[in-house]
PDB file of N, CA, C and O in Angstrom:
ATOM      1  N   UNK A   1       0.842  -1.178   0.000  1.00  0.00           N
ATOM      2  CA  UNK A   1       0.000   0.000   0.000  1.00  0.00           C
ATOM      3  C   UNK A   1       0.884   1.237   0.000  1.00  0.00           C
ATOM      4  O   UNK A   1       1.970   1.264   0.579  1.00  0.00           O
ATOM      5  N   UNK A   2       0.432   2.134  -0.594  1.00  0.00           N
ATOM      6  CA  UNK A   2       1.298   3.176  -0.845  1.00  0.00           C
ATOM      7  C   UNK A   2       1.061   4.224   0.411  1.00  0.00           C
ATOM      8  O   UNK A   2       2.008   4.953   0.708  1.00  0.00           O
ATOM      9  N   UNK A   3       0.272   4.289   0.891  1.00  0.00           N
ATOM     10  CA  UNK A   3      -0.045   5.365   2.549  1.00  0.00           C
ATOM     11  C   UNK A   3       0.047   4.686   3.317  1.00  0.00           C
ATOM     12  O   UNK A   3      -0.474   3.639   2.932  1.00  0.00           O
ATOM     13  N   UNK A   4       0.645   4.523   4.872  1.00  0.00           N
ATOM     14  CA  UNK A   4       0.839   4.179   5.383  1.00  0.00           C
ATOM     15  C   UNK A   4       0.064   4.882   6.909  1.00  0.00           C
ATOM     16  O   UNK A   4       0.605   5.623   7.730  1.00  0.00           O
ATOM     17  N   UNK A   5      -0.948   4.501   6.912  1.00  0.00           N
ATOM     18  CA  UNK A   5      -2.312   5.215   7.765  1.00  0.00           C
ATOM     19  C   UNK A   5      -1.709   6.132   9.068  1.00  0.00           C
ATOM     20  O   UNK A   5      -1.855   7.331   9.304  1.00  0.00           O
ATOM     21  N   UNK A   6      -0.900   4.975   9.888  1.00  0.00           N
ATOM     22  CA  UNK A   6      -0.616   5.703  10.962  1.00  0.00           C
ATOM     23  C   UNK A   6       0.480   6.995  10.265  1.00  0.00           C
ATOM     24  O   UNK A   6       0.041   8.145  10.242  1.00  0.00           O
ATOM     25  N   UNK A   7       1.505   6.786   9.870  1.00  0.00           N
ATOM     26  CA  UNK A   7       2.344   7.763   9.399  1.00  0.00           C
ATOM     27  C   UNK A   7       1.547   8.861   8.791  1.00  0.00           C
ATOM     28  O   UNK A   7       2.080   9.971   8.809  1.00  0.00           O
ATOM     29  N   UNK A   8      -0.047   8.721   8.066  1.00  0.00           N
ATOM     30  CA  UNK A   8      -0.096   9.874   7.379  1.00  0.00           C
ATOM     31  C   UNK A   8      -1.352  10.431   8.871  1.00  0.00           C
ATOM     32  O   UNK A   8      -1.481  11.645   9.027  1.00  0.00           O
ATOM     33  N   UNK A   9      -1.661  10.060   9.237  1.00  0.00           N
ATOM     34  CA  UNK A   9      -2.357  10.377  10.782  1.00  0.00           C
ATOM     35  C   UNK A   9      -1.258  11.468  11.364  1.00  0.00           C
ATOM     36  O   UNK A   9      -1.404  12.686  11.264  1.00  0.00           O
ATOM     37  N   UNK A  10      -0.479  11.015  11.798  1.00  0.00           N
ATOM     38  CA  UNK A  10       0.644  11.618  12.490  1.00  0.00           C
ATOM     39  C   UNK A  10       1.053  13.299  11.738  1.00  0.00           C
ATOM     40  O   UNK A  10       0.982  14.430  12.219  1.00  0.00           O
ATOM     41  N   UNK A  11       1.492  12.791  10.364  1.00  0.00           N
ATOM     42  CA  UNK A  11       1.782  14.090   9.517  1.00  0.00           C
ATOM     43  C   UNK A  11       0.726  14.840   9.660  1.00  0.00           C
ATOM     44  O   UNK A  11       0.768  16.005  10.055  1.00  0.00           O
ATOM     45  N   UNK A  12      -0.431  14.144   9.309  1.00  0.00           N
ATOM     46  CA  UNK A  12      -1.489  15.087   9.410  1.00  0.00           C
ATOM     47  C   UNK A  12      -1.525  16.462  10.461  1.00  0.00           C
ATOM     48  O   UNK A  12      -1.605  17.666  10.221  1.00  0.00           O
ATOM     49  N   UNK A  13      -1.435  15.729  11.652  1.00  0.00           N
ATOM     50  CA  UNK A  13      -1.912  16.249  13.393  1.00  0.00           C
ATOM     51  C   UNK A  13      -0.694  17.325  12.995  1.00  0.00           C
ATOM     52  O   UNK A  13      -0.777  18.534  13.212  1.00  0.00           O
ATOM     53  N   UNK A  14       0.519  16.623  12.336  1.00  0.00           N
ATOM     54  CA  UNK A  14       1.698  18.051  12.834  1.00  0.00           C
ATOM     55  C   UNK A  14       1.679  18.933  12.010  1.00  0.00           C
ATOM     56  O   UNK A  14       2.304  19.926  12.382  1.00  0.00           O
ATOM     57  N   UNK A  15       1.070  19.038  10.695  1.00  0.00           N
ATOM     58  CA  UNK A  15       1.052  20.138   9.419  1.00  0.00           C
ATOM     59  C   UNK A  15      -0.290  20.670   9.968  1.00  0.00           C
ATOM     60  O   UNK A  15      -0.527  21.868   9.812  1.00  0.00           O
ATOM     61  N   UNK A  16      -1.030  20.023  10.485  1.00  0.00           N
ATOM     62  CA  UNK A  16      -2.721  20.934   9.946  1.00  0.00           C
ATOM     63  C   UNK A  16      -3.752  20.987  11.019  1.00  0.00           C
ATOM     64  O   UNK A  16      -4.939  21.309  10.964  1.00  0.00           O
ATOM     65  N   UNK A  17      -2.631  20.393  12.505  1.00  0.00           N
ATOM     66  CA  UNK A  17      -3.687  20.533  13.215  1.00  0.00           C
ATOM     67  C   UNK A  17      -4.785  19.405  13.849  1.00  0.00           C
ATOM     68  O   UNK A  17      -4.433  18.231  13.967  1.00  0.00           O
ATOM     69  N   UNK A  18      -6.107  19.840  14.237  1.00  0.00           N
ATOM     70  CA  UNK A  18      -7.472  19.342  14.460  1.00  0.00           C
ATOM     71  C   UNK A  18      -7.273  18.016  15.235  1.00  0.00           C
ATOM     72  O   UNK A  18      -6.133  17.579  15.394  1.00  0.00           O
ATOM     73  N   UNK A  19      -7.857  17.666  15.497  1.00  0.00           N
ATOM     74  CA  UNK A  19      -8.578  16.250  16.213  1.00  0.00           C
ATOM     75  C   UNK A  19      -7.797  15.074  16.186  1.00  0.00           C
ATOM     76  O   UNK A  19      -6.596  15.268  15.997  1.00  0.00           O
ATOM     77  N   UNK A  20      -8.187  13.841  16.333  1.00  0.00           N
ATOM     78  CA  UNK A  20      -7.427  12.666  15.848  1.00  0.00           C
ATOM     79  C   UNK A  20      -8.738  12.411  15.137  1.00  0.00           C
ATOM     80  O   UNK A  20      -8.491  11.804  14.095  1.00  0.00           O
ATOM     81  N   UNK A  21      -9.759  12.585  15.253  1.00  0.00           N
ATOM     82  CA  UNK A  21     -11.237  12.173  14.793  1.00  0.00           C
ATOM     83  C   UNK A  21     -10.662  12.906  13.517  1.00  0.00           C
ATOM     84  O   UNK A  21     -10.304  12.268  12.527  1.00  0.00           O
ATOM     85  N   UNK A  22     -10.614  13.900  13.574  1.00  0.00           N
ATOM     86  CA  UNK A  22     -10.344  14.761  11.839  1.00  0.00           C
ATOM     87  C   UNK A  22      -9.414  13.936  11.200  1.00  0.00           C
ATOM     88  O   UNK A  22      -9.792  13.094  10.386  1.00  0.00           O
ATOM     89  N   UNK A  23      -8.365  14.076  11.455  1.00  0.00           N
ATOM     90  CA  UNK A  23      -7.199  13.342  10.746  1.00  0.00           C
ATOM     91  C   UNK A  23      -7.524  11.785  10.556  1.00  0.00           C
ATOM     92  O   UNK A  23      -7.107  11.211   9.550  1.00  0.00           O
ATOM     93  N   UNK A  24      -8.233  11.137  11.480  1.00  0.00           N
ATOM     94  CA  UNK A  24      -8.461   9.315  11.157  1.00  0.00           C
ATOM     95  C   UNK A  24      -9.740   9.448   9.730  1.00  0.00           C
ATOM     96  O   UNK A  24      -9.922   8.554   8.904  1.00  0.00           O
ATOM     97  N   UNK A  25     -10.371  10.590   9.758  1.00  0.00           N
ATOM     98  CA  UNK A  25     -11.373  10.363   8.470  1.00  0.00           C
ATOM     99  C   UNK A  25     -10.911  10.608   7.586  1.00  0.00           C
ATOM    100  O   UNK A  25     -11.157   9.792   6.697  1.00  0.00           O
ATOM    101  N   UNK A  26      -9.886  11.908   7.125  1.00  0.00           N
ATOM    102  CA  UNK A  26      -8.712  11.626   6.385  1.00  0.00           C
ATOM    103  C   UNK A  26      -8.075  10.604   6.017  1.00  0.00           C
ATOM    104  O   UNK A  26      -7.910  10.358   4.822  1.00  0.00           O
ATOM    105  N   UNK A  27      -7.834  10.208   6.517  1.00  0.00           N
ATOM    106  CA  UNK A  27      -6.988   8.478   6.632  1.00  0.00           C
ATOM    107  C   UNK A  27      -7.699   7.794   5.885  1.00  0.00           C
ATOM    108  O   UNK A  27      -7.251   7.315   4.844  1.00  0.00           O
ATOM    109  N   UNK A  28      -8.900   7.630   6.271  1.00  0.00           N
ATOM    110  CA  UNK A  28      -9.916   6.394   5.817  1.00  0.00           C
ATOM    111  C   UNK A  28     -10.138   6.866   4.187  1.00  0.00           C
ATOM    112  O   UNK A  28      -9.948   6.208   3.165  1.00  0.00           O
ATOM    113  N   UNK A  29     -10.628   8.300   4.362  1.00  0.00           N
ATOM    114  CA  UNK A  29     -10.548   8.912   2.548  1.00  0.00           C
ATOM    115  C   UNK A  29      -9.495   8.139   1.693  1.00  0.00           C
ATOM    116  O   UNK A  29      -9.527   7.239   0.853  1.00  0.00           O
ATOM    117  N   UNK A  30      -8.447   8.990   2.364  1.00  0.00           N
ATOM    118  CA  UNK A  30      -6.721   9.097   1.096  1.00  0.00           C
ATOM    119  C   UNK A  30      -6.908   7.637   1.048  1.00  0.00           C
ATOM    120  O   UNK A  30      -6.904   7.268  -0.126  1.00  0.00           O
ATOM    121  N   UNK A  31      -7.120   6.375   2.128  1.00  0.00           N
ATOM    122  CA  UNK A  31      -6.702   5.150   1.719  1.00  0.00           C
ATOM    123  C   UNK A  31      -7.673   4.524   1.133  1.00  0.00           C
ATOM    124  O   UNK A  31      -7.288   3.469   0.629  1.00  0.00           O
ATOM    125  N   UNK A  32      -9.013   4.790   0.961  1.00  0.00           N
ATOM    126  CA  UNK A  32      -9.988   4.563  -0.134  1.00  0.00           C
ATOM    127  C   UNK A  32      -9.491   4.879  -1.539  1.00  0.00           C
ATOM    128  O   UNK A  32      -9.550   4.006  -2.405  1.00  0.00           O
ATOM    129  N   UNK A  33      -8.908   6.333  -1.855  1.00  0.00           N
ATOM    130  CA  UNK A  33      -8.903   6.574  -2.946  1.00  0.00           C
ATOM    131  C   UNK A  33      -7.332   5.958  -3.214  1.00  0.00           C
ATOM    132  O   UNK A  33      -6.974   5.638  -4.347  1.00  0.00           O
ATOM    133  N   UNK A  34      -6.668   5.866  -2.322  1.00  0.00           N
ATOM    134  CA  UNK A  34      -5.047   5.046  -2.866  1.00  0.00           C
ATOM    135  C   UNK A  34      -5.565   4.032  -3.697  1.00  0.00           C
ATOM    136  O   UNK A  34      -5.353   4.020  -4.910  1.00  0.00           O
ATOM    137  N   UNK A  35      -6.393   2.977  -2.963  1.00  0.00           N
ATOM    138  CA  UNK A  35      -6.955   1.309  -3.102  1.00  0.00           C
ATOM    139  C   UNK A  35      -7.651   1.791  -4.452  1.00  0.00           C
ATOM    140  O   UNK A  35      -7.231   1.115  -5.391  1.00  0.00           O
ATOM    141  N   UNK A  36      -8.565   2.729  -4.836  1.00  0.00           N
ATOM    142  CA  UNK A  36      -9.129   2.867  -6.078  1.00  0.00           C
ATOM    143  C   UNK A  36      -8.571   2.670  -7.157  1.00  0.00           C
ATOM    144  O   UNK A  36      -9.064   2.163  -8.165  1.00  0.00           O
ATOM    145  N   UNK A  37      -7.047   3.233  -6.927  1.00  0.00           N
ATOM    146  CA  UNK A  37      -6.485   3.864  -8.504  1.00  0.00           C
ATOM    147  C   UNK A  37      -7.138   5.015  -9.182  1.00  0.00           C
ATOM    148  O   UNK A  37      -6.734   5.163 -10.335  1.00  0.00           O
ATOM    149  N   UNK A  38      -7.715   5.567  -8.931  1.00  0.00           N
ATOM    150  CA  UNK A  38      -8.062   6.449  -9.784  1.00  0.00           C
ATOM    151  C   UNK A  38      -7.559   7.558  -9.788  1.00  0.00           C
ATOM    152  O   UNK A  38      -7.722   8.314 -10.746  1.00  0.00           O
ATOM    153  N   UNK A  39      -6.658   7.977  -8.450  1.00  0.00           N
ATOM    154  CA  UNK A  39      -5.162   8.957  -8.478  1.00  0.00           C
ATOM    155  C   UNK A  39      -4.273   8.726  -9.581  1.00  0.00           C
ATOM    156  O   UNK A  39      -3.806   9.466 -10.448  1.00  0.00           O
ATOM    157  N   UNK A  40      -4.134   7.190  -9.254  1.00  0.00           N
ATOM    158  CA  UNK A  40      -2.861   6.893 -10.056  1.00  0.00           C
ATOM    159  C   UNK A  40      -2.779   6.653 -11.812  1.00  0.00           C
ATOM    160  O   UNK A  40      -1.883   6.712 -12.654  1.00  0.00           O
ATOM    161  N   UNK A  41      -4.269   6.351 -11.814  1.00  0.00           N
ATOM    162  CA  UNK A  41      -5.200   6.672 -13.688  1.00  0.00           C
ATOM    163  C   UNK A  41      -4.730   7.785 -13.622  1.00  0.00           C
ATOM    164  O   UNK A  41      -3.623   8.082 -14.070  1.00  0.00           O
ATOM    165  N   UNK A  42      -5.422   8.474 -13.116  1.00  0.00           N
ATOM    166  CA  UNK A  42      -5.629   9.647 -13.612  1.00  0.00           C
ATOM    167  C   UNK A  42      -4.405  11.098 -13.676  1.00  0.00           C
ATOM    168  O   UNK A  42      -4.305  11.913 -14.593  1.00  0.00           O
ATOM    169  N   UNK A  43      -3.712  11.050 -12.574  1.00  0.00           N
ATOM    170  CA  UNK A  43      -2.181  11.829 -12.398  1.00  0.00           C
ATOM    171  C   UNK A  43      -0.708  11.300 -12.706  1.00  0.00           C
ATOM    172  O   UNK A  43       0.281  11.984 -12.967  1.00  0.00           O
ATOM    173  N   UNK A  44      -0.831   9.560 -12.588  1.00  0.00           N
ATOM    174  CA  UNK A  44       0.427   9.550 -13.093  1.00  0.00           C
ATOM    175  C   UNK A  44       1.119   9.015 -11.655  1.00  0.00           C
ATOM    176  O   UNK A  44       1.957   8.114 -11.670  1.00  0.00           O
ATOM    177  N   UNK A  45       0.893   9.350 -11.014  1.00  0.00           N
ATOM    178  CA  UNK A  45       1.634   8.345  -9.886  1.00  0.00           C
ATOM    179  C   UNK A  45       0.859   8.119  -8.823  1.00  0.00           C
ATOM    180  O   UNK A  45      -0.312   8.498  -8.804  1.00  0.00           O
ATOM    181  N   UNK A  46       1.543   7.341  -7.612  1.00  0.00           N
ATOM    182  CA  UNK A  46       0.884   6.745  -6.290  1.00  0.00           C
ATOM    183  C   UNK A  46       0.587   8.040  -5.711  1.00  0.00           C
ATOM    184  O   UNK A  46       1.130   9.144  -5.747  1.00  0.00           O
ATOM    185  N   UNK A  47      -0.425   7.562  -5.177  1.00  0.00           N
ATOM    186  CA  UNK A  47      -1.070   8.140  -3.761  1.00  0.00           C
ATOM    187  C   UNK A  47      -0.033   7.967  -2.492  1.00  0.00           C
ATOM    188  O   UNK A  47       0.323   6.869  -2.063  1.00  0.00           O
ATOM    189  N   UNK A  48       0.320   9.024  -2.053  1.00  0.00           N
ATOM    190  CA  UNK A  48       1.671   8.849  -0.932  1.00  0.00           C
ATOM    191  C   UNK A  48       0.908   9.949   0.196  1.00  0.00           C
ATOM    192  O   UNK A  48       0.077  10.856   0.160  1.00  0.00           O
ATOM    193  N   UNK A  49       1.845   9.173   1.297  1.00  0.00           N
ATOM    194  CA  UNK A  49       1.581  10.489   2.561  1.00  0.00           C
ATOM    195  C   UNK A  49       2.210  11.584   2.095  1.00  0.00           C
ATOM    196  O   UNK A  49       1.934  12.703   2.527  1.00  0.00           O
ATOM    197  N   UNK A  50       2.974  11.408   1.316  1.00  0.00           N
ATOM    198  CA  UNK A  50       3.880  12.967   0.929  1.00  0.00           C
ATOM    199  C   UNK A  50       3.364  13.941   0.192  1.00  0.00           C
ATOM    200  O   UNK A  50       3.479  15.164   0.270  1.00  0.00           O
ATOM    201  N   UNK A  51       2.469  12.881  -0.922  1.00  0.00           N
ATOM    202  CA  UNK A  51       1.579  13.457  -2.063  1.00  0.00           C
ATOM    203  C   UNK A  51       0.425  14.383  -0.937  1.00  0.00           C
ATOM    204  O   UNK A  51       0.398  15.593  -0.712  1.00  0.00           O
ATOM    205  N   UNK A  52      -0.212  13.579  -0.536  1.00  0.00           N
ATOM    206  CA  UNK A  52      -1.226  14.040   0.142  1.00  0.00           C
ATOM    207  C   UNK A  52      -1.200  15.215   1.315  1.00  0.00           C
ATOM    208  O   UNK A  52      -2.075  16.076   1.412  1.00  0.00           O
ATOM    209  N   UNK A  53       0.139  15.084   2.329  1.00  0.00           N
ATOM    210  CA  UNK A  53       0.087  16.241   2.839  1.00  0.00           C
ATOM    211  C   UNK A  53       0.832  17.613   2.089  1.00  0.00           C
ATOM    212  O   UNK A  53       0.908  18.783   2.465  1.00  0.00           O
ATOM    213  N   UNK A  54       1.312  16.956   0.927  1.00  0.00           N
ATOM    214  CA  UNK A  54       1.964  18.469  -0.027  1.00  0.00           C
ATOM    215  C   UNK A  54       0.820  19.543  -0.586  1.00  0.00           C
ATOM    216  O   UNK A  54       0.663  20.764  -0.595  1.00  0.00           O
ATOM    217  N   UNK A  55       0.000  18.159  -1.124  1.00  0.00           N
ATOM    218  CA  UNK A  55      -1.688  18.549  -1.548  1.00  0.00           C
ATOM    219  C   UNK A  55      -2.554  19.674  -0.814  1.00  0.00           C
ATOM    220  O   UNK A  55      -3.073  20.720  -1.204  1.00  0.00           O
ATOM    221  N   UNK A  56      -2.479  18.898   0.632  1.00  0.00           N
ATOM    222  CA  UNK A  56      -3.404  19.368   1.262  1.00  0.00           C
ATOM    223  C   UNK A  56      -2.592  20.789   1.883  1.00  0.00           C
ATOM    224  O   UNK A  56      -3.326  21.666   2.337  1.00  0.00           O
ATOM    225  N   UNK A  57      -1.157  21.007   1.906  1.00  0.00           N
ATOM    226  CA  UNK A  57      -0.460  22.350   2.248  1.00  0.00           C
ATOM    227  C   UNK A  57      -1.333  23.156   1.221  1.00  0.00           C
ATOM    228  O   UNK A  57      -2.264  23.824   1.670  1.00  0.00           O
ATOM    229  N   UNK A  58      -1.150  23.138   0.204  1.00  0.00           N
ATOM    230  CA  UNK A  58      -1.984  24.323  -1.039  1.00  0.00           C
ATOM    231  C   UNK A  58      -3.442  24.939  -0.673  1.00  0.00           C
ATOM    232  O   UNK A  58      -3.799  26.018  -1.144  1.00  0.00           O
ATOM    233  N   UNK A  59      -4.038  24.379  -0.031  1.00  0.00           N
ATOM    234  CA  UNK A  59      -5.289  25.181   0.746  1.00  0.00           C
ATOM    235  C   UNK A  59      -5.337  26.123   1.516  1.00  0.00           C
ATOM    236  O   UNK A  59      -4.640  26.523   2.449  1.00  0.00           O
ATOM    237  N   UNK A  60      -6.340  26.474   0.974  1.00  0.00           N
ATOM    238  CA  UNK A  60      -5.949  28.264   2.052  1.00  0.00           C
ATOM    239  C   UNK A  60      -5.843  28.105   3.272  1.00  0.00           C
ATOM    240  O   UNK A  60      -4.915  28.612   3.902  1.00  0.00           O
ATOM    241  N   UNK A  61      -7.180  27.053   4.063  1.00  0.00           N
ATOM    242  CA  UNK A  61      -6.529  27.124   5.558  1.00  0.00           C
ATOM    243  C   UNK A  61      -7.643  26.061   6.053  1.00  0.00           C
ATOM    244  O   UNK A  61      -8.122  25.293   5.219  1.00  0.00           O
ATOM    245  N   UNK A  62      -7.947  26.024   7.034  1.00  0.00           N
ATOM    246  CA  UNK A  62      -8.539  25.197   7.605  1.00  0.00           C
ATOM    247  C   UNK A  62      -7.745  23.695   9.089  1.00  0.00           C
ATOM    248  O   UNK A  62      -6.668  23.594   9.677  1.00  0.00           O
ATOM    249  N   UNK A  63      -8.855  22.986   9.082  1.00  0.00           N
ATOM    250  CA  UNK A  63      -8.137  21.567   9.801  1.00  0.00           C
ATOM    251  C   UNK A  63      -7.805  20.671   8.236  1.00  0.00           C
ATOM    252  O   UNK A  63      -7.701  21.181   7.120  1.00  0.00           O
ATOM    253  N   UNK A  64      -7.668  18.962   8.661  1.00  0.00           N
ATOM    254  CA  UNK A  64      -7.237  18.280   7.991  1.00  0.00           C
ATOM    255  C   UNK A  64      -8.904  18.043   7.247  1.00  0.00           C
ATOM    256  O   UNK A  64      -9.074  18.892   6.372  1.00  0.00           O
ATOM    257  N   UNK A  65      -9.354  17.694   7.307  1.00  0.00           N
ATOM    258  CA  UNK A  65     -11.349  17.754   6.520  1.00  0.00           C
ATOM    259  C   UNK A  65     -11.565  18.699   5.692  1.00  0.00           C
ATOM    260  O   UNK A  65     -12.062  18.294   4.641  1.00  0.00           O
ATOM    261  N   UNK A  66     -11.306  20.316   5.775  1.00  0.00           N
ATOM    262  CA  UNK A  66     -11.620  21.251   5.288  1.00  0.00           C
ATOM    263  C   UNK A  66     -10.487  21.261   4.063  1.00  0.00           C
ATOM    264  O   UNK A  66     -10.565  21.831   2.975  1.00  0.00           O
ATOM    265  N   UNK A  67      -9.276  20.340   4.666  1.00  0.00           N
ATOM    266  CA  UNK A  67      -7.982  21.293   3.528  1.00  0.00           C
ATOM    267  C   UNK A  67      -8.416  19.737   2.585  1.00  0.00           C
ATOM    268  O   UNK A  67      -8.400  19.945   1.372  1.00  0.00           O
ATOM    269  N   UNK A  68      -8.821  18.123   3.019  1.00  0.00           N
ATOM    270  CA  UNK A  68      -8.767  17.413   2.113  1.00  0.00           C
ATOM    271  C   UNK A  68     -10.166  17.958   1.125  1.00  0.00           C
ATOM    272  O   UNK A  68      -9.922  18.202  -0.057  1.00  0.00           O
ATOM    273  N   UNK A  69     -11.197  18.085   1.486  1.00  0.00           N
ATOM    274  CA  UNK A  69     -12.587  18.306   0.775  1.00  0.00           C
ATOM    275  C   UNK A  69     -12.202  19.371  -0.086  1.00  0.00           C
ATOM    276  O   UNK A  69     -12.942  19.403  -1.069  1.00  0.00           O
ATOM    277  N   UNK A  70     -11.090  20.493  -0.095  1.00  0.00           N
ATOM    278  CA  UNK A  70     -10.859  21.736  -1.152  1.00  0.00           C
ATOM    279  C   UNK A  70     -10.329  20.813  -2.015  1.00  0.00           C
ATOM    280  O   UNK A  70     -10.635  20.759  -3.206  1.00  0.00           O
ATOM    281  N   UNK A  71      -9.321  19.871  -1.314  1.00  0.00           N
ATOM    282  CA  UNK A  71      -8.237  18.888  -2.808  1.00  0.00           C
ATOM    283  C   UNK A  71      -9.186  18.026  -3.357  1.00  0.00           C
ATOM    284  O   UNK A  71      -9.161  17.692  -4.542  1.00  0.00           O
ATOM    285  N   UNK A  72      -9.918  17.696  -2.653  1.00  0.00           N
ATOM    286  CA  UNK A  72     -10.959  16.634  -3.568  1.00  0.00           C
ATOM    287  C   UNK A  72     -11.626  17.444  -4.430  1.00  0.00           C
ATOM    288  O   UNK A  72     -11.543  17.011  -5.579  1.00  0.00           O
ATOM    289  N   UNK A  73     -12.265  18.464  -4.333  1.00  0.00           N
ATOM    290  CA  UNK A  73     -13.141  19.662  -4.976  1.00  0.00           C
ATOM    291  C   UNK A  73     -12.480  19.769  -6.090  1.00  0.00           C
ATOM    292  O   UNK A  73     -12.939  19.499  -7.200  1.00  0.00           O
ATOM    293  N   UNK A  74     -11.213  20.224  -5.818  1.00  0.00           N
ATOM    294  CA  UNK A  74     -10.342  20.467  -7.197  1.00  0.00           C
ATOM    295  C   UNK A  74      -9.955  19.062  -8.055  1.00  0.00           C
ATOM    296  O   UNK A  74      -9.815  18.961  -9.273  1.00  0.00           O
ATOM    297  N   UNK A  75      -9.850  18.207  -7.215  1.00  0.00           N
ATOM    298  CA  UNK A  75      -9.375  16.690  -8.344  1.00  0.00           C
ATOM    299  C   UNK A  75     -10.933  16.620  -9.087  1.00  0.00           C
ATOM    300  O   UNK A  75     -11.021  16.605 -10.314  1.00  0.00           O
ATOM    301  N   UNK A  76     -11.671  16.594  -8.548  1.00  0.00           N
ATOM    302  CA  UNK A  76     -13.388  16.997  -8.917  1.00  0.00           C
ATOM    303  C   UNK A  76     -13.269  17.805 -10.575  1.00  0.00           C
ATOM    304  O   UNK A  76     -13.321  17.372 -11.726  1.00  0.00           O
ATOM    305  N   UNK A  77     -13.111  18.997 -10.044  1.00  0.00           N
ATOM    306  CA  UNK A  77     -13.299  19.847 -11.213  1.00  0.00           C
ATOM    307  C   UNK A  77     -12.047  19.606 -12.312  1.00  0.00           C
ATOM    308  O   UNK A  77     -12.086  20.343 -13.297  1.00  0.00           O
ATOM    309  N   UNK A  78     -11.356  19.003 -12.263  1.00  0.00           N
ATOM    310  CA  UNK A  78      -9.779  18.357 -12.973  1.00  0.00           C
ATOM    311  C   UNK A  78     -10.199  17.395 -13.889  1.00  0.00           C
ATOM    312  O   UNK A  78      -9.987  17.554 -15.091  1.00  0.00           O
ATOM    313  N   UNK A  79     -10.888  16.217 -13.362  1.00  0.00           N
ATOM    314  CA  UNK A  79     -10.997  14.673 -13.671  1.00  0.00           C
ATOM    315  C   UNK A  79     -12.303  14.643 -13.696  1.00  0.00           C
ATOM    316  O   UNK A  79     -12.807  14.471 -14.806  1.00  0.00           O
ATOM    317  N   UNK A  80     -13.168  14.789 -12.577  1.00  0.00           N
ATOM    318  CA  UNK A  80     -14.181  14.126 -12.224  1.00  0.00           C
ATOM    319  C   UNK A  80     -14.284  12.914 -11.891  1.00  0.00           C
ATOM    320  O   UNK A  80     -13.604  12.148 -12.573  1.00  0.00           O
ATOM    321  N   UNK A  81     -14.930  12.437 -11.034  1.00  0.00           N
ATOM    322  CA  UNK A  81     -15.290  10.790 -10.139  1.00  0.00           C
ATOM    323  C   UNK A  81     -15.004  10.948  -8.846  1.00  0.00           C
ATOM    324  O   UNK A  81     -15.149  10.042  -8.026  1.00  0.00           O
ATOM    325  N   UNK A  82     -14.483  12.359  -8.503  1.00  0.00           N
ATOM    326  CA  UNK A  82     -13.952  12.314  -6.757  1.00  0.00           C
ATOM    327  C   UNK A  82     -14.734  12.477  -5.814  1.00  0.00           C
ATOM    328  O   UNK A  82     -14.524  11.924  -4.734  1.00  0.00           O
ATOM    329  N   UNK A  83     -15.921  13.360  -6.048  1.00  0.00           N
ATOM    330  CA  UNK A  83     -17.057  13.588  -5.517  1.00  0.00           C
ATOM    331  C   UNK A  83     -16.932  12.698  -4.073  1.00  0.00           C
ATOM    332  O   UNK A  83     -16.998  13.195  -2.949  1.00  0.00           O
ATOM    333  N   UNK A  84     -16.744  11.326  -4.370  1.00  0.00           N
ATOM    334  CA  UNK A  84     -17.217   9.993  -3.200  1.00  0.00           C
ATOM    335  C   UNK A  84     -16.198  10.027  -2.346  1.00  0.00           C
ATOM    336  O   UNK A  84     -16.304   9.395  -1.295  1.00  0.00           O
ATOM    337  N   UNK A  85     -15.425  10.512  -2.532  1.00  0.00           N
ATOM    338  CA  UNK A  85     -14.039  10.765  -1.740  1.00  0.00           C
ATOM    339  C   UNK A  85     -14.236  11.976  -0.691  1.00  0.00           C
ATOM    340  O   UNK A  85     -13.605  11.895   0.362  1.00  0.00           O
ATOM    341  N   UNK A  86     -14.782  12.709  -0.834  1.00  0.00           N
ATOM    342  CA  UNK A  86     -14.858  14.257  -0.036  1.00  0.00           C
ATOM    343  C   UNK A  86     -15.624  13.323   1.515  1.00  0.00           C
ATOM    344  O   UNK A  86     -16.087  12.197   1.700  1.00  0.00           O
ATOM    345  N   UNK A  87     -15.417  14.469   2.300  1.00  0.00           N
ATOM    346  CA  UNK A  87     -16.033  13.845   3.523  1.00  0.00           C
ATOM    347  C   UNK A  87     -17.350  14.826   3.744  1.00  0.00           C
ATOM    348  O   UNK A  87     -17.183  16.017   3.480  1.00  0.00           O
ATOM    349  N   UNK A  88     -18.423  14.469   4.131  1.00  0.00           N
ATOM    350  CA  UNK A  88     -19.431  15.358   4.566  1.00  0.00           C
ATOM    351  C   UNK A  88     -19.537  15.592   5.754  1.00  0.00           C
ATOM    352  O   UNK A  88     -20.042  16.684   6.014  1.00  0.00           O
ATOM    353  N   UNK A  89     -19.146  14.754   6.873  1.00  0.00           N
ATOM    354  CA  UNK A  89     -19.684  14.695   7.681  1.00  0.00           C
ATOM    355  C   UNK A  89     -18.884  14.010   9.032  1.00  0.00           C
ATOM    356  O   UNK A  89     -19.262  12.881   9.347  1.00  0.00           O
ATOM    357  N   UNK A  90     -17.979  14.534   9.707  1.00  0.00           N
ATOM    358  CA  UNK A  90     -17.298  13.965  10.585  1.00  0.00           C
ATOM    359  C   UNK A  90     -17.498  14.232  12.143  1.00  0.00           C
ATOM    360  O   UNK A  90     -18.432  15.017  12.302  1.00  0.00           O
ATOM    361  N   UNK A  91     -16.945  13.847  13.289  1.00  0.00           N
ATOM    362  CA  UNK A  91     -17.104  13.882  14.723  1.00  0.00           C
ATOM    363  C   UNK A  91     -15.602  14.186  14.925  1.00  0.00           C
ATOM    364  O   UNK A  91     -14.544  13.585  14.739  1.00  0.00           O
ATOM    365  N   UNK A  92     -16.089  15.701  15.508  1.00  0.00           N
ATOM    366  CA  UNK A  92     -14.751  16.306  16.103  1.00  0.00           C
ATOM    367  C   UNK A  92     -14.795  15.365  17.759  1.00  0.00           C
ATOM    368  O   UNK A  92     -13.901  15.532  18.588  1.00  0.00           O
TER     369      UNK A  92
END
C-alpha cells in the first residue's frame, strides 16, 4: 500500500492541526482513494503520505477535513469521479 495510515495520521496532526477524529477520516478517505487507482489513472503516480500532505499544504486554511474536501473539490473539477471521496460529515 502506498499510505501508510498511521504515518499519514501523524503528519497530518503536525502540518494541519485538528482532532485525531479529523485526521483518522482523512486516513480512511486518502486510503480509499489510494486502493481505487483512480489517483494513479488519472495523475500519473501513487497516492503517498507525501503526495497528500503536499496537496493538502496548497489550501488556504482550515483543519485536515476542510484542507482534504478543497483537494478533492479540485481533483473533482480536474478529472471528475472524486465527488465519493470528499467527507461530509465527521465527529470532532
Amino acid at each position: 500500500m502506498a499510505i501508510d495510515p498511521e504515518r499519514l495520521e501523524s503528519r497530518l496532526r503536525e502540518e494541519f492541526g485538528g482532532t485525531r477524529a479529523q485526521s483518522r477520516v482523512v486516513v480512511r478517505q486518502a486510503v480509499d482513494l489510494a486502493d481505487s487507482g483512480q489517483y494513479h489513472e488519472d495523475v500519473g503516480v501513487d497516492l503517498t503520505t507525501r503526495v497528500v500532505v503536499d496537496e493538502l499544504s496548497d489550501a488556504p486554511d482550515g483543519g485536515p477535513p476542510e484542507r482534504w474536501n478543497w483537494w478533492i473539490g479540485s481533483l473533482e473539477l480536474a478529472y471528475g469521479g472524486y465527488g465519493r471521496f470528499g467527507i461530509r460529515q465527521y465527529r470532532a
